[in-house]
N, C-alpha and C positions, 0 to 999 in steps of 0.2 A: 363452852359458853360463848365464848368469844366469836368462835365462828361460825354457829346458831346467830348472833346479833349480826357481823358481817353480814351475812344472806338475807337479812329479812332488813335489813337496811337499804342492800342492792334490789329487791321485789320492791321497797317502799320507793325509791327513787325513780323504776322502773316504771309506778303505775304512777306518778306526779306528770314523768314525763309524756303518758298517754293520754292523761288529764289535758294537758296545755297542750296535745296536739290536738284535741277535739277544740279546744275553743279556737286554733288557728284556723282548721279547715274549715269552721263555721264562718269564720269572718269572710277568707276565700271566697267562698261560694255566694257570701251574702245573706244567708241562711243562718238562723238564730241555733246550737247546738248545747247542749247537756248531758248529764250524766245519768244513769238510774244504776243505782245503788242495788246491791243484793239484799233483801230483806230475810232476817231469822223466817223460817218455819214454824209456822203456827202461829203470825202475827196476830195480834186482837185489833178488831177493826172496832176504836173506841171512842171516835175523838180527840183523843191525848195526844198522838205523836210520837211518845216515849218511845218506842221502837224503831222510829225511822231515823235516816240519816240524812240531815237538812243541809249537808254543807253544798248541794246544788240545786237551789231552786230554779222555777222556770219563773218569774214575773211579768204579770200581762197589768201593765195600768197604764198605760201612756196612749195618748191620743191617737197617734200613729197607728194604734193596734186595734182601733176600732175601724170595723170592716160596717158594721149595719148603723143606718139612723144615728149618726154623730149629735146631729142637732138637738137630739134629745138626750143624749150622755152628759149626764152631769158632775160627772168627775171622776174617781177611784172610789169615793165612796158610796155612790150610783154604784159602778159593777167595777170592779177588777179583781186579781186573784193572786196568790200565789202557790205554785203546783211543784210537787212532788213525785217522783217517778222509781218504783222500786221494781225489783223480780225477783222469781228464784225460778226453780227448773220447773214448775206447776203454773204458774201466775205472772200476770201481768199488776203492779199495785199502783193506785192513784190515792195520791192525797191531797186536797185543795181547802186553803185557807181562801178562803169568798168573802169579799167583802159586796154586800148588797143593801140595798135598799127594802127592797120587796122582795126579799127569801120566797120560794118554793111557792112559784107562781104555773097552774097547769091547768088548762081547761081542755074537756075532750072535744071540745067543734072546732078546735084550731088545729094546722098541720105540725108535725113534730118541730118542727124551724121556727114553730112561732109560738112553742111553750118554752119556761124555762127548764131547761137542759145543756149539758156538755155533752162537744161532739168531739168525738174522739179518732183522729187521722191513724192510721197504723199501717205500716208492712210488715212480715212475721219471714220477707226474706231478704235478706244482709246482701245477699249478691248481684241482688236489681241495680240498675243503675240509676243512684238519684238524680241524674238529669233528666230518668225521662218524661217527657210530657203530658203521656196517657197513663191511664191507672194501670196496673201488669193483675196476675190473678192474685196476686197472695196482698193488694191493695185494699183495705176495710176501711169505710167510716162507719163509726158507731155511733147511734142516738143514745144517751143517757137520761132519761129526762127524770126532773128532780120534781117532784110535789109531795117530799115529806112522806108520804101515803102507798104509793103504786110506786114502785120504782119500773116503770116501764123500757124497755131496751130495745132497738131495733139494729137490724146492719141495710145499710142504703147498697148496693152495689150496680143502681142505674148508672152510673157514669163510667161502669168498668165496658168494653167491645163486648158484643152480643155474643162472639163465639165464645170467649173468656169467663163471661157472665155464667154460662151453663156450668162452670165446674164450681161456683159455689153464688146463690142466687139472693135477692133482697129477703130480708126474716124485716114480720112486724111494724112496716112501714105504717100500716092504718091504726097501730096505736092500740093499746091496752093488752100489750101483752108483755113479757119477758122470756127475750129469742134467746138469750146467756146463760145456758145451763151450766148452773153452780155459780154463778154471780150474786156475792154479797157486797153490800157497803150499809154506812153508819154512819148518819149527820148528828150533828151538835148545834145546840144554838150558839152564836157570840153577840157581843155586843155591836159587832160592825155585820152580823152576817151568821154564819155558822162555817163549822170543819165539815168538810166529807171523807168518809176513806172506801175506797172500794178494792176489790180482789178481783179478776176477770181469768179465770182459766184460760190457756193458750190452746186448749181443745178445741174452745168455742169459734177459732180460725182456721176451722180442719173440717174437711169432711172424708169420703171413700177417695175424691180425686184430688185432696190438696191435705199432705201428710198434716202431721200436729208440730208444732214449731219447737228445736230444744237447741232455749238460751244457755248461750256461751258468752264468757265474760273476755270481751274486746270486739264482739257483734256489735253494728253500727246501723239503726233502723231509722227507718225515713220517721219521722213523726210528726203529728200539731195536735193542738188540743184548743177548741175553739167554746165561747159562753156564750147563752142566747138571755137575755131577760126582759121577759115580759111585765113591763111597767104599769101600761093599763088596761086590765084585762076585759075588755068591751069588744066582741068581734067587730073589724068594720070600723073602729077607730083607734085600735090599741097600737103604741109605736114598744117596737123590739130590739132596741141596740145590741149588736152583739162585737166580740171583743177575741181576738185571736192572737197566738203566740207570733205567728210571721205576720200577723197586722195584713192580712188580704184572704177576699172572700172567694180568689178564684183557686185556693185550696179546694173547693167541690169540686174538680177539674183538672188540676193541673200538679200532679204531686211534687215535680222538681222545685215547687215553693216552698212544701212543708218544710219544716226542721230535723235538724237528727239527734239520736239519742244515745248515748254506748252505756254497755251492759258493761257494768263494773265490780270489782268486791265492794 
């Protein structure tokens, strides 16, 4: 028994110490870093929470972190968030505690960037290098868009090189569809806003030319996760603050901005 508890003392110290080297290399770089926790198998996507592990959240409220229409942000309780990040060897998991004004705002004559939605920054390869400055192939953003209703999904891959582009191409950009097969999530209302939790299969970042992604715990992926909220939904006069974990909107662009994330038990 004794040296059963040794060992898993020496594993628990092990992964403390992996913990506090992720937040060093994050400050290093300048670049906001986190954890995503392993999530059980067979999560419920309920609103609750109870299954996940909060001890790292991501926090997006601060002024600094608004990229769109500041002038019209009216505080944290206007839009900010705080996000969650899970996996296991099937799934990519988000959970976000939103705090909003005007939850689950979506009209179809407007472009995906100008409903409300979470867009979702991703690499699914650990060995890129995150300084660099063009998107590489295994580089996604993803539209989430939230209207309670249609959970519509799109992946943008215009700003990846045209030769690059061909091994895996934009899904869903014109809006009402759902390009994420086997993509579920689950809002809740709150009193500031509502919970969301979704599930996104790591297939859905695969085709014939770009394998399917298998998370390892100490992989370190480039990440950001950015909020779009459409306040007043009038085409032609509606203002859209939006609100991002590195606080800059040339994340559409420029990945050595985004953040990073490690796959952890």
């Amino acid at each position: 028994m004794k040296r059963f508890v040794g060992k898993s003392a020496v594993l628990l110290l092990l992964l403390c110490l992996l913990i506090s080297c992720i937040g060093i290399a994050g400050a290093e770089s300048g670049r906001p870093a986190s954890v995503a926790h392993r999530l059980p198998q067979g999560i419920v996507l309920d609103g609750k929470l109870d299954e996940w592990n909060l001890d790292d959240p991501i926090i997006i409220r601060e002024p600094e972190q608004v990229v769109r229409d500041i002038n019209m942000w009216q505080g944290p309780e206007d839009l900010s968030a705080t996000v969650y990040v899970g996996w296991d060897e099937e799934y990519l998991y988000l959970a976000v505690d939103l705090w909003e004004d005007t939850p689950f705002g979506a009209l179809e004559m407007l472009p995906l960037d100008g409903e409300d939605n979470i867009e979702l920054y991703l690499s699914t390869n650990p060995a890129d290098d995150p300084d660099r400055k063009a998107y590489a192939t295994n580089d996604f953003k993803v539209f989430l868009v939230m209207d309670h209703q249609y959970w519509d999904t799109a992946i943008d891959r215009s700003m990846v090189d045209s030769e690059l582009r061909q091994r895996f191409v934009s899904q869903g950009m014109q809006g009402g569809e759902n390009v994420l097969e086997g993509y579920e999530c689950f809002s809740e209302y709150t009193t500031t806003g509502y919970i969301w939790e979704a599930k996104i299969p790591w297939v859905c970042f695969s085709n014939k030319k770009i394998p399917v992604y298998q998370p390892q715990v100490g992989d370190v992926l480039s990440f950001d996760i950015l909020f779009t909220d459409i306040a007043y939904a009038c085409p032609g006069t509606e203002y859209i603050p939006q609100i991002a974990w590195t606080g800059s909107l040339d994340i559409n662009t420029d990945p050595s901005l985004w953040g990073r994330i490690t796959l952890a038990e």
